[in-house]
N, C-alpha and C positions, 0 to 999 in steps of 0.2 A: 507551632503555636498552640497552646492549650488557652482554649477560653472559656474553661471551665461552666458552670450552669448559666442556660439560655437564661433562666429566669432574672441572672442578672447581669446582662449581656446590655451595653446600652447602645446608640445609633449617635452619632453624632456627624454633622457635616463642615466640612473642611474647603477652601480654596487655594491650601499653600503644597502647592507640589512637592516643593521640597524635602518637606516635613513629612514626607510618609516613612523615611528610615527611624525618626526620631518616635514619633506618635507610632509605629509599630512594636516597638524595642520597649516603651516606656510604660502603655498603656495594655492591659492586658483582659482588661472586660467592657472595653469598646471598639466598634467598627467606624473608622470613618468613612462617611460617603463620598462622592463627589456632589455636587452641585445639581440643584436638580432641573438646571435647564443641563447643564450637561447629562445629568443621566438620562433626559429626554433626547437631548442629539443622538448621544450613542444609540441610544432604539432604529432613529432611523438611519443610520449608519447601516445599524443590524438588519432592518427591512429593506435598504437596498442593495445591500453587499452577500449578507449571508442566508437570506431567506427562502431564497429559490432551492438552495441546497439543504436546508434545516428550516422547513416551516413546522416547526410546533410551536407556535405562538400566535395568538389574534390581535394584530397592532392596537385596533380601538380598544381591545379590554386590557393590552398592558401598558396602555399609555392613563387609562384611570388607574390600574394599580399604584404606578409610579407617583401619580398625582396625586390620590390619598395617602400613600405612606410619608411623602415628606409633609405633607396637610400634618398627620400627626405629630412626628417630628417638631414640627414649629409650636403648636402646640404645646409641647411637653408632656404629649403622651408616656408612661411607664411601660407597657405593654405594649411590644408591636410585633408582627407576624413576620417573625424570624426566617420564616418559607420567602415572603416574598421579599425579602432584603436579598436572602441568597441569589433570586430570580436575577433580580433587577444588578448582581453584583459579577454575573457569570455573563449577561447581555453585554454589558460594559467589556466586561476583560477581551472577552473573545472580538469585538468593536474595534476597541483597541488595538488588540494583535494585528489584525487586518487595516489599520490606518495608515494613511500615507499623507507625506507632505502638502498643504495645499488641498487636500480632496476629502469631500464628504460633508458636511452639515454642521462641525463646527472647527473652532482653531485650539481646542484649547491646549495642545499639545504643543510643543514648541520646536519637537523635533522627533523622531523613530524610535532613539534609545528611549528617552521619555516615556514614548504611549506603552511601549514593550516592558516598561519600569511598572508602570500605573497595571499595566495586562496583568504581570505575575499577585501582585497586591492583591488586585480583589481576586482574582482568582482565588489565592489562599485562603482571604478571608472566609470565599462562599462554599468554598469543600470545606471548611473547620464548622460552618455554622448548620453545613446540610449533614454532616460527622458526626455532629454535637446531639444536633435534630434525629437523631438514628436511633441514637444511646442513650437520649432522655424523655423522650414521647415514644409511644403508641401511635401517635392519627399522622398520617401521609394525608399532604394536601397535593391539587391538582399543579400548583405552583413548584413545589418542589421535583415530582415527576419530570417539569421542565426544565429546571436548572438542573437537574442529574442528566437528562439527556444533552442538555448544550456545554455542559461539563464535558462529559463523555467526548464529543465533538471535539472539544478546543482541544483535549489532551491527545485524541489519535492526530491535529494537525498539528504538534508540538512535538511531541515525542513518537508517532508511529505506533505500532501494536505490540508497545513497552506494555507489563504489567502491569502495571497503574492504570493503561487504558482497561485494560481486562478485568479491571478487578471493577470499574467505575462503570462498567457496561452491564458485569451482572447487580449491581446492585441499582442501576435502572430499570433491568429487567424487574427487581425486586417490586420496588416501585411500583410499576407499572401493575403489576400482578395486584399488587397491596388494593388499587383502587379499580381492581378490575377491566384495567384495560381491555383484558384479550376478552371479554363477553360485553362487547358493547350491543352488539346487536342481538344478544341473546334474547330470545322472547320474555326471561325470566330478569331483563335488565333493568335499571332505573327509567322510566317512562317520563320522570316530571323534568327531564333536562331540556336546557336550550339545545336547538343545532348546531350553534354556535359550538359548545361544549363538544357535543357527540363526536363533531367532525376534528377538533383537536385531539381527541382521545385515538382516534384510526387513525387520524398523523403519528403522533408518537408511537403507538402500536407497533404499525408498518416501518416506520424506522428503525427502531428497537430490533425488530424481527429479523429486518434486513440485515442488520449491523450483526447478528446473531449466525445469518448465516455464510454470509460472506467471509466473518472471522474464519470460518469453518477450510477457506480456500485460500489463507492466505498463510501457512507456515506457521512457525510455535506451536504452544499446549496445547491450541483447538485446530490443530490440522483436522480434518476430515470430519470436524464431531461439530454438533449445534445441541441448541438447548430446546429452542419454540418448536412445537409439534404442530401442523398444521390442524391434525385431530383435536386440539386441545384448544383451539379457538371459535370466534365467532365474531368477528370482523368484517363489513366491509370494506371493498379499497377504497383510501379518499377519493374526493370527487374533483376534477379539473378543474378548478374552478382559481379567480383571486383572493387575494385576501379582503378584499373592501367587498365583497358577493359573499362572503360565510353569509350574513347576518339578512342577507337580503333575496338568497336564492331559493325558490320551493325548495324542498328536500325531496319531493319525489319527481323532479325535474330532472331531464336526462342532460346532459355535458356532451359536451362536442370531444370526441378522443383525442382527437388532431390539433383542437385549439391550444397557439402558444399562450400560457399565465404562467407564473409565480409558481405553480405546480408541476408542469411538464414535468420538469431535471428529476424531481422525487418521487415521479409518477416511476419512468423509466430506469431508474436507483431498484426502484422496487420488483418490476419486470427483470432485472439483472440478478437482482437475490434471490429470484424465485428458480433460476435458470440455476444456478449456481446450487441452491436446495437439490433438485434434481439431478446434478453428478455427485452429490455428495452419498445422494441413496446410492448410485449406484456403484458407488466402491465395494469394498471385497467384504464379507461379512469375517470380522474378529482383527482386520488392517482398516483400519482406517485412515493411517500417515502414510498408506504406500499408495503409489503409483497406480494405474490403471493400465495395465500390461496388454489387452486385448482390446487388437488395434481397430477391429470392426465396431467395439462395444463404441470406443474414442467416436469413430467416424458418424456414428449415431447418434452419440450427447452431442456431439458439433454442429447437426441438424438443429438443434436447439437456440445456438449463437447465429445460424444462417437467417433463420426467421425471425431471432433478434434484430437481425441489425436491417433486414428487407421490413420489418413492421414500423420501425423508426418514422416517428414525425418527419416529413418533407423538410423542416426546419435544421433536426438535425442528422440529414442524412447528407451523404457527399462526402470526401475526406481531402477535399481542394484547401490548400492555403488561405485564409481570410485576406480580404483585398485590402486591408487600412489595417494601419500601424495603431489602431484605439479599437479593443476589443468591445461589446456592447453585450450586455445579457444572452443573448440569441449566442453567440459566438464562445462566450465562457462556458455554457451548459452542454452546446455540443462538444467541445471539449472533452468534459467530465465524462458523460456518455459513452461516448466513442472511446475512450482510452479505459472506461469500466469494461465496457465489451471486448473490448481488442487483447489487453493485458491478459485478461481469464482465457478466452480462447488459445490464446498464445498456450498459457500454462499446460491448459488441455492436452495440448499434441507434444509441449517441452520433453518430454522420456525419448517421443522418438522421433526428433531433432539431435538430439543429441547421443543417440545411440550411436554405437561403432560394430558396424558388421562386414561382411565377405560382401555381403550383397542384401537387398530388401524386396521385401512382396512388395507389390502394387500397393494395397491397403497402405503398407508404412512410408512408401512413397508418396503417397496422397496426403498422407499425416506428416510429414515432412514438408512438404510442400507448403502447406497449410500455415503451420505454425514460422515455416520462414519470412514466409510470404504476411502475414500478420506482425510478426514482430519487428520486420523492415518498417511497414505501418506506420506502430506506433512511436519507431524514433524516427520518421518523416514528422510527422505528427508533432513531435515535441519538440523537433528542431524547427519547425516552419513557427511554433507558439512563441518559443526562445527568441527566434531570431526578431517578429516582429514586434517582440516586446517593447517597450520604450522601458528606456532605462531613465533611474532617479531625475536627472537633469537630460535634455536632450540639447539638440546643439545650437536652439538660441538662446539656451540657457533660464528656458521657463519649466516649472514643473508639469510631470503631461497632469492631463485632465481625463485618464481614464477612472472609472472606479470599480471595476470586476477584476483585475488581474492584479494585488497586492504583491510585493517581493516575496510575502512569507508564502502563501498563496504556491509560491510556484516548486513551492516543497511537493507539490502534486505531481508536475511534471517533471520534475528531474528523479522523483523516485521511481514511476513506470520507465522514464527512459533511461537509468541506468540501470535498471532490471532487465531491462531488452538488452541493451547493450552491451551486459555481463552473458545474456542467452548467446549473442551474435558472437562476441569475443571465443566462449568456449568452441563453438562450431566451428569457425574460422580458423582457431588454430588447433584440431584437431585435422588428423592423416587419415583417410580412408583407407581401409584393409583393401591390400589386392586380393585379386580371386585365388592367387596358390596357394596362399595362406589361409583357405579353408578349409574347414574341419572333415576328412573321410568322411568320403559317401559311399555308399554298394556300389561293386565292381559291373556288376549285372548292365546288361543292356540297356534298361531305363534309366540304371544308377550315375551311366556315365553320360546319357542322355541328359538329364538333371545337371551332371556336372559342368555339361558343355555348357549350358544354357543360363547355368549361374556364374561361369568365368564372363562370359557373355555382357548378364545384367552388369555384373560387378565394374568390367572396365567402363560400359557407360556410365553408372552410378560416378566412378571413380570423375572422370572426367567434368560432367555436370557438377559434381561437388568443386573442383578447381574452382569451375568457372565461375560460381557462386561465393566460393569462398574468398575471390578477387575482390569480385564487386560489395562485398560484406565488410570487407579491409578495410576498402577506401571509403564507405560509408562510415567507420568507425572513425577514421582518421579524421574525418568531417567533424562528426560530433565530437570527439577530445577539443578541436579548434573553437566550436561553437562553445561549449558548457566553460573553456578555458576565459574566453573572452566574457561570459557571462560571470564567471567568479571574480576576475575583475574590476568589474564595472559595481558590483553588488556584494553587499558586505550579507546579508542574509544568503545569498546563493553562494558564498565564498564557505561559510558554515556548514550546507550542505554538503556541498562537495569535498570538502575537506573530512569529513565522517565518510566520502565515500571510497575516496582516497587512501584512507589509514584502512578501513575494512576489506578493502580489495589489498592491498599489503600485508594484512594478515593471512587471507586466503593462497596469497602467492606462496609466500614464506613457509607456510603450515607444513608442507610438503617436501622440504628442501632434503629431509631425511631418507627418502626413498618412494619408489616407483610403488603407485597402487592404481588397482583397477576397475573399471568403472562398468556398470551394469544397472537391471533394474536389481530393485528391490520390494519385492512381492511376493504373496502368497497366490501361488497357481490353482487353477480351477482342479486339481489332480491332487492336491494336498499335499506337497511340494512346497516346503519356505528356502527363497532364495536367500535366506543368512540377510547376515546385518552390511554387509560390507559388498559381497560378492555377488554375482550374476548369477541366475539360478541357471542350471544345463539345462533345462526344458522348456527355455523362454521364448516367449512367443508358440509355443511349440515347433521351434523350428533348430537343427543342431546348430545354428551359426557360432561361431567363435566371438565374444566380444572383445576389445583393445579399448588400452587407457585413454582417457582424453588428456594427452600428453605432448601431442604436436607430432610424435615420431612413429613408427609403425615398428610397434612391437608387438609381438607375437602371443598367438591367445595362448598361449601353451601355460601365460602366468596365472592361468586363475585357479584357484584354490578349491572349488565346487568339487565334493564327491561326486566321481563316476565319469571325470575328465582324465581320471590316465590312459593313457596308451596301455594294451595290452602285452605286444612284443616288448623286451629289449631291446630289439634296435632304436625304435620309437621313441622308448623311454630315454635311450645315450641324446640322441640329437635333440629329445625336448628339453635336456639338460643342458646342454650344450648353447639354443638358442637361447634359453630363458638366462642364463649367468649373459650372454653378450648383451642380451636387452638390458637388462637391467644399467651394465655397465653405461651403456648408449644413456639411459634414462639419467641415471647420475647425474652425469656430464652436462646431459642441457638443461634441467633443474638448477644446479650452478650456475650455468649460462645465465637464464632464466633470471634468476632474482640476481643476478650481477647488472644486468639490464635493467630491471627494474630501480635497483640502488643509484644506478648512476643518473635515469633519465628524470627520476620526479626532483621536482624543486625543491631548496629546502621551506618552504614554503609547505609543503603538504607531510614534513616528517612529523612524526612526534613529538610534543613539546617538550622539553627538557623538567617540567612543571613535575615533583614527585608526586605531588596531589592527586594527579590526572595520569596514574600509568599508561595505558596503552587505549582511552577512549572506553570506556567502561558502558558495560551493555545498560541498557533506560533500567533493566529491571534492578540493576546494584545503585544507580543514581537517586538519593535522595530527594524530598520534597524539594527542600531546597537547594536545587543542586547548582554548581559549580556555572560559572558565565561561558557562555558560546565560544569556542573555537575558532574565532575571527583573524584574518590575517589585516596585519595593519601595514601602514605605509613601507615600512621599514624593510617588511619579508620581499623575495626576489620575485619579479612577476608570476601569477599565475598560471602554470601550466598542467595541462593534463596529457601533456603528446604523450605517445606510447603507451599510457595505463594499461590497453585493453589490447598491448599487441604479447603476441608469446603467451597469452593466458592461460596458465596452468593450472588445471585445479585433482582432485582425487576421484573417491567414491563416490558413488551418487547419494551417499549420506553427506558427502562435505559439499557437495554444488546446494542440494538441497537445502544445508543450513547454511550457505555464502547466500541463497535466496532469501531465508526466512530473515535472514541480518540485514539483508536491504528494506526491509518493509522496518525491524525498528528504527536503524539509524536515520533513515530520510525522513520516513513518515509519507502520511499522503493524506489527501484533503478530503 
């Protein structure tokens, strides 16, 4: 929608729900509002739903904004400040999103589809009008800063870290800059502000910033890279504090660290990003998308997440099950926490989890270790949330009366846990290389010393992996039961899963052409680039052989790396020889493989037959207005996800990498 110049843009208010298809389509240089005891409901909707996660707002000053701009309105004001209509327009949407039947502050919805109808609306309206505001003024006000950042917000829990989130983050960031955020406390800063002011401006800041770096560790265009320079600010960190204490607390008064408020979850958000800055430095100078190969460097940044999660408020430390089926504030924000910590540390040690060798140092056994042991965690974690969720209706047939854990909401949790569980799945069904199948060592008396001692490690490795690889099985099999029975029950988690579903199908599928082989992909302290595809021969600096994560034990002899040939011909005959049978082997259960796969999902989770909607189209090719949810209706055969994550094949460590980077668009997370 083009709504051409702000100046003649008018505000009108509306009470016919219905009518928003018609007065959208017909009406092209007016916004209509909601009501404005409703758009006071939704504020506190927003102050008790989404504020502990997103406090850049001061409820008493936008609850007078709200109050003078419909004062105008009635009126017959001509001129009104198009910043805070967008405000007051993006509070509501994202309100909305998160409404549930029955819960919250008012009724004016009648049903899910409804608020979710009413969500997209003003949404559009208040990106056209903050769009418009871009393109036709010079002055950024404080108001608009805000609505780009809750903008921002709605869209990463709507579409994940689609393009449109990316594009809507740096022009927050612009924003922000525009009015000087990052030099709030600059000595050369504005002096005549309230606290009030100062202390929202270091909310948005530190959000902003956060959101700046984190992107940095989550996959897509900004793998490894950020924009906020520590050197380039002068912030300090908000203060612990409520929102009803902005207005009333000294400023040079000291804050309890440990006190739970409205702040903790953003405090801690903050402390996460700042952890996550510091692996980002220390990636490879001129790689930034790759891996972090040196497993001591790993064990060090991991130091960082240990004293993370032992500094954690008492409130949210522990990772026990909540005891009641109705989660409460306290309970939603450890949550978020713990699964910000847990997920990134996971990623931390994921290269070598999922490495295939003869055998591993200690070091990569510890990192191993680590990262298994965290990402069991965090789908403990998500299945203990899942399970005690109350679903729409429960079984006297009342709606619950929780109001922290939304349907849409739980786009948070099933996108960390099917990222773990896409981690478990690949490890699980990966074959550990026996020890004979490792690469010549020296003949020499130490050499076979060395070798004894790695036939050695390798068959205990070998074994311990079984063991683990059981119990990983049956924890998968759990969760397919669990998210199954969840898709089910829940027409918004039926949506998720079902993107998760078609994208793990593609990944399956992708491969069906031939055996390729998995390694890192980095650039060595030696000057050494391990290619785009293959494993470098100096990794880790250790000779190990690597093998595909393919389920079968095939021979390293497949990888392509200059300076892996055998010298002899004999050598040469028999690496010939094993690599044509591997492959053949490899063949055969890739067919296998996605024949199991075709036969075991429902038709329920295939692709639509819809020409419109080819194959689930990435956020970044989805239009503004793009196409309706993916929803199974009555009609489709029950929800299942058995098997999804059994036989999990996938390629190079370029293709797991981006079957990762595709989990964070399709799900999304909160």
């Amino acid at each position: 929608m083009s709504l051409g110049r702000l100046g003649k843009l008018k505000f009108e208010v509306t009470t016919d729900r219905s009518g928003f298809h018609k007065r959208f389509k017909e009406y092209r240089d007016r916004i209509w509002m909601m009501p404005k005891a409703q758009a006071l409901a939704l504020l506190e909707d927003y102050m008790e739903q989404v504020y502990p996660l997103l406090p850049v707002i001061h409820g008493a000053t936008t609850r007078g904004l709200i109050t003078r701009f419909y004062d105008d309105i009635s009126r017959g004001e001509e001129k009104l400040p198009h910043y805070i209509a967008a405000l007051i327009l993006t509070l509501s949407a994202l309100s909305a999103y998160f409404w549930q039947p029955d819960v919250g502050f008012h009724s004016y919805f009648t049903s899910a589809e409804e608020a979710s109808e009413a969500s997209e609306f003003w949404r559009d309206w208040a990106f056209d009008i903050l769009a418009n505001a871009t393109k036709e003024t010079n002055a950024v006000a404080m108001e608009s800063a805000q609505a780009w950042a809750v903008m921002t917000y709605m869209i990463h829990n709507v579409e994940g870290c689609s393009s449109r989130f990316r594009i809507l983050h740096n022009r927050s960031l612009t924003a922000a800059r525009e009015l000087l955020f990052h030099l709030v406390d600059s000595p050369r800063s504005a002096r005549n502000e309230d606290e009030v002011t100062r202390e929202l401006k270091r909310r948005i800041w530190w959000y902003i910033a956060g959101t700046d770096w984190l992107l940095g560790f989550m996959g897509g265009p900004n793998e490894g890279t950020y924009s906020v320079q520590t050197r380039h600010m002068n912030v300090s960190y908000p203060r612990n504090i409520n929102d009803n204490e902005m207005s009333s607390v000294d400023k040079f008064a000291s804050t309890e660290p440990n006190k739970f408020t409205q702040l903790s979850c953003f405090i801690q958000r903050t402390r996460i990003a700042e952890i996550i800055r510091e692996v980002l430095d220390a990636s490879y100078p001129g790689g930034p998308d790759t891996d972090i190969t040196d497993c001591d460097q790993v064990l060090a940044l991991d130091e960082l997440f240990e004293e993370g999660l032992a500094n954690l408020p008492p409130y949210f430390q522990g990772q026990e099950p909540p005891q009641s089926n109705r989660f409460g504030p306290v309970e939603l924000q450890r949550l978020v926490v713990q699964l910000g910590l847990l997920t990134r540390r996971a990623r931390l040690h994921r290269p070598f989890l999922l490495l295939q060798q003869s055998h591993y140092t200690p070091s990569q056994q510890r990192s191993r270790a680590i990262c298994l042991k965290t990402t069991r965690a965090v789908v403990s974690l998500g299945l203990d949330v899942i399970q005690l969720h109350p679903s729409s209706v429960d079984s006297t047939g009342s709606a619950p009366t929780t109001k922290t854990l939304s349907a849409h909401r739980l786009g948070l949790v099933i996108n960390h846990l099917s990222t773990a569980c896409t981690v478990l799945a690949i490890y699980a069904s990966s074959t550990p290389r026996s020890p004979h199948h490792a690469s010549p060592v020296n003949t020499t008396s130490d050499g076979q010393r060395r070798r004894s001692q790695g036939q050695v490690t390798g068959a205990r490795t070998e074994t311990d992996d079984a063991q683990s690889r059981a119990a990983v099985s049956e924890l998968l099999a759990h969760a397919g039961r669990v998210l199954s029975d969840l898709g089910a029950g829940s027409p918004a988690a039926a949506d998720l899963l079902r993107n998760l579903v078609t994208l793990l199908k593609r990944h399956h599928a992708k491969h069906q052409g031939g055996a390729t082989v998995v390694g890192f992909r980095h650039r060595g302290g030696d000057g050494d680039d391990g290619g785009d595809g293959g494993a470098s021969g100096d990794m880790s600096r250790n000779s190990h052989s690597v093998t595909p994560f393919n389920g079968s034990a095939i021979a390293g002899q497949q990888m392509h790396h200059q300076g892996q040939q055998q010298e002899q011909p004999q050598q040469q005959q028999q690496q010939q020889q094993q690599t044509h049978a591997a492959q053949q082997q490899q063949q055969q259960y890739i067919v296998h493989s996605a024949a199991q796969i075709n036969t075991t999902l429902p038709p329920a989770t295939m692709p639509l037959p819809n020409p419109t909607i080819p194959a689930l189209p990435r956020p970044d090719a989805i239009p503004w207005q793009r196409p309706g949810p993916l929803i199974m209706d009555n009609s489709c055969s029950p929800f299942s996800l058995d098997g999804i994550w059994t036989d999990f094949v996938t390629g190079s460590t370029d293709d797991y990498n981006q079957l990762f980077a595709d989990l964070d668009y399709y799900c999304g997370i909160a």
